[in-house]
VEXDREN-486292 format. One record per residue (C-alpha): residue number from 1; x, y negated, z negated. Coordinates in steps of 0.25 Angstrom, whole numbers, always signed. Example, Ala and Ser with C-alpha at 12.3 -4.5 7.8 and 13.67 -1.06 7.14 Angstrom:
BEGIN
   seq      px      py      pz
     1     +49     +18     -31
     2     +55      +4     -29
This chain:
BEGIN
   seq      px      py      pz
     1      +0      +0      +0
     2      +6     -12      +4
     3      +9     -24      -7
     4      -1     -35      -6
     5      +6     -49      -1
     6      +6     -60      -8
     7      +0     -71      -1
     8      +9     -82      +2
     9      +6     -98      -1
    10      +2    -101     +13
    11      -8     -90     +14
    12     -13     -94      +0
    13     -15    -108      +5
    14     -23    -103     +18
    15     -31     -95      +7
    16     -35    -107      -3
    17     -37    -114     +11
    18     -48    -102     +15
    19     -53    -105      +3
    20     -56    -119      +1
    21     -61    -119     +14
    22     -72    -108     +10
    23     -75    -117      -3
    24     -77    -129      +4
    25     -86    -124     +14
    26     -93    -113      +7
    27     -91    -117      -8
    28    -104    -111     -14
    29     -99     -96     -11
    30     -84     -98     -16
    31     -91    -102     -28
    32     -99     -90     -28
    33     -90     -78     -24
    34     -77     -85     -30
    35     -81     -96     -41
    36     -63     -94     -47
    37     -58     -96     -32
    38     -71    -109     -29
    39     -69    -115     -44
    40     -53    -118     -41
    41     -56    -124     -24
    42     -65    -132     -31
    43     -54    -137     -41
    44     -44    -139     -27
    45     -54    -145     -19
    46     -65    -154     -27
    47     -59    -167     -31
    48     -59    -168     -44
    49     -63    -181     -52
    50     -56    -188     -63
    51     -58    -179     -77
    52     -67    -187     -89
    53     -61    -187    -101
    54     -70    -174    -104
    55     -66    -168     -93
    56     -52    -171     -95
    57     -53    -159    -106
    58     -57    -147     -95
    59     -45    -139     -88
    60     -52    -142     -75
    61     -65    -149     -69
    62     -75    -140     -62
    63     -81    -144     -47
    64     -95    -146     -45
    65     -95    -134     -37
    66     -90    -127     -51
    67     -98    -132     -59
    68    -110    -129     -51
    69    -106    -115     -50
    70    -104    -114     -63
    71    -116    -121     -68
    72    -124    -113     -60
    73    -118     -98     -63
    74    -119    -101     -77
    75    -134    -105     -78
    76    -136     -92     -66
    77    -130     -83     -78
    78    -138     -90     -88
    79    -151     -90     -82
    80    -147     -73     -77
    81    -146     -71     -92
    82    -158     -78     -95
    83    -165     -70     -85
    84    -159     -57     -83
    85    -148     -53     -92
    86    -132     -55     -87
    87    -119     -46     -89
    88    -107     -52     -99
    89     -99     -55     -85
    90    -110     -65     -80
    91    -110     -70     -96
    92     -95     -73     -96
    93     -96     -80     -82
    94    -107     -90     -89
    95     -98     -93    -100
    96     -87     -96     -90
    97     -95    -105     -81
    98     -98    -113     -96
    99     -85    -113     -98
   100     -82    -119     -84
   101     -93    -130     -86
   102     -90    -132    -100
   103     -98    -145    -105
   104    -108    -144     -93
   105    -112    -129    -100
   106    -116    -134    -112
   107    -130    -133    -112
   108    -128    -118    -108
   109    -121    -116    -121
   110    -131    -110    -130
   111    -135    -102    -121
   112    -120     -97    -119
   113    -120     -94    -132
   114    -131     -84    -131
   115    -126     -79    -119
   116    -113     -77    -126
   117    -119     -68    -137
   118    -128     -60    -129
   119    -122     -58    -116
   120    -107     -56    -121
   121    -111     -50    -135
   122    -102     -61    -143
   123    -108     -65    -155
   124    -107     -78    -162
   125    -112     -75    -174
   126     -99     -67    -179
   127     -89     -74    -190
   128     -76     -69    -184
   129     -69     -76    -173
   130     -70     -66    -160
   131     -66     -67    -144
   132     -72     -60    -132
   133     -62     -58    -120
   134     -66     -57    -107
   135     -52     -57    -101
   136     -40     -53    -110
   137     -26     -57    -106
   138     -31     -70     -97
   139     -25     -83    -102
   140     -35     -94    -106
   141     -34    -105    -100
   142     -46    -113    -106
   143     -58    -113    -116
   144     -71    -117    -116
   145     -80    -119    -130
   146     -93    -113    -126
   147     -98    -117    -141
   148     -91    -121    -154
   149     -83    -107    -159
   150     -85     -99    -143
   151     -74    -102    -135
   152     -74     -97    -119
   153     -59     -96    -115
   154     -55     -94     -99
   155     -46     -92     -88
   156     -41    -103     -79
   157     -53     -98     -71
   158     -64     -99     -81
   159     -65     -86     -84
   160     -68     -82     -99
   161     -55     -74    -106
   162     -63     -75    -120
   163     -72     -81    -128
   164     -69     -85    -143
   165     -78     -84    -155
   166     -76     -94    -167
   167     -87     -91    -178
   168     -83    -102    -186
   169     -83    -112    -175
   170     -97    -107    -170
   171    -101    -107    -183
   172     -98    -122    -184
   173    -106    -124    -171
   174    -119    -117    -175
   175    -119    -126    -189
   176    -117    -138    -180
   177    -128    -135    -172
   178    -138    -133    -184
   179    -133    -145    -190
   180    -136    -154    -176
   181    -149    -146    -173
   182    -145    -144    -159
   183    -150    -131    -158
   184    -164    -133    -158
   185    -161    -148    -152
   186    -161    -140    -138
   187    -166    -152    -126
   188    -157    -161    -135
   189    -143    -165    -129
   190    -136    -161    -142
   191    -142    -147    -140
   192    -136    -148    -126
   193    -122    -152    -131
   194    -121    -149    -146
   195    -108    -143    -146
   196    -103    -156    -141
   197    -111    -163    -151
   198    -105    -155    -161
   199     -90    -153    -158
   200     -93    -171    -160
   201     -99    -168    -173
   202     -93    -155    -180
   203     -78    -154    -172
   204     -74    -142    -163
């Protein structure tokens, strides 16, 4: 069998050329069959704006074409769950398309936090810390808080490695949240965005 040849820079140019081509002109499947391959043309070819202070804070800035993807593959799961059940795989692929949209999911949180607890089977009720990995040996590259004490960590490509359990920390949360009343507060913008409201008032 003969040994595989390594492609050379030329070739690889002409290949992200193929590509590109085939995002610009058909984008909408690239997103579908290769989201990984679509999410880093759309980082080459959409002009990016200058960061706000906020967003000076994330490791990247998604594209609208991203974000829409992501937006829309996360409420799909959700409302597939709602409906019809769905498998841990298509669980961990909503909490990473969260953690992708980071501010812009939070009113998917709670709903997360169920999903969480009864799609993956990880409590939040224990009193010891614990992790659930996904992908052993993979380095982290960043980390998303999907609520006070639950911390998603990721590849470079936005795929969940583990998620980390602090019972103290969510223990802290679930007090602060009685105390404000934003749990039964639910059409309210503090019900919306309470973990922001409370990392103001109580700290991280």
């Amino acid at each position: 069998m003969s040994k595989r040849r390594k492609p050379g820079q030329k070739e690889n140019e002409e290949l992200i050329a193929v590509l590109a081509k085939a995002f610009q002109e058909t984008p909408d499947d690239v997103w579908s069959m290769f989201p990984e391959i679509a999410a880093k043309l759309d980082e080459r070819l959409t002009p990016k704006r200058s960061p706000s202070n906020a967003e000076s804070l994330h490791y990247y800035y998604l594209g609208e074409r991203e974000r829409d993807y992501r937006l829309k593959m996360l409420i799909s799961i959700l409302e597939k769950w709602k409906n019809t059940g769905i498998s841990k795989e298509e669980a961990v692929e909503a909490l990473e398309s969260a953690a992708t949209l980071r501010e812009e999911a939070a009113s998917f949180k709670d709903t997360l936090l169920v999903l969480l607890e009864k799609v993956l089977q990880f409590p939040l009720i224990e009193r010891e810390e614990r992790t659930m990995y996904f992908q052993k040996g993979k380095p982290e590259h960043h980390t998303f808080t999907l609520a006070r004490g639950i911390v998603l960590s990721l590849t470079w490509d936005r795929k969940l490695i583990k998620i980390s359990f602090d019972p103290r920390e969510y223990s802290l949360r679930q007090k602060a949240l009685s105390f404000v009343g934003a749990d039964s507060d639910t059409d309210s913008d503090v019900a919306r965005r309470h973990d922001f409201y409370l990392e103001d008032a109580f700290g991280r």
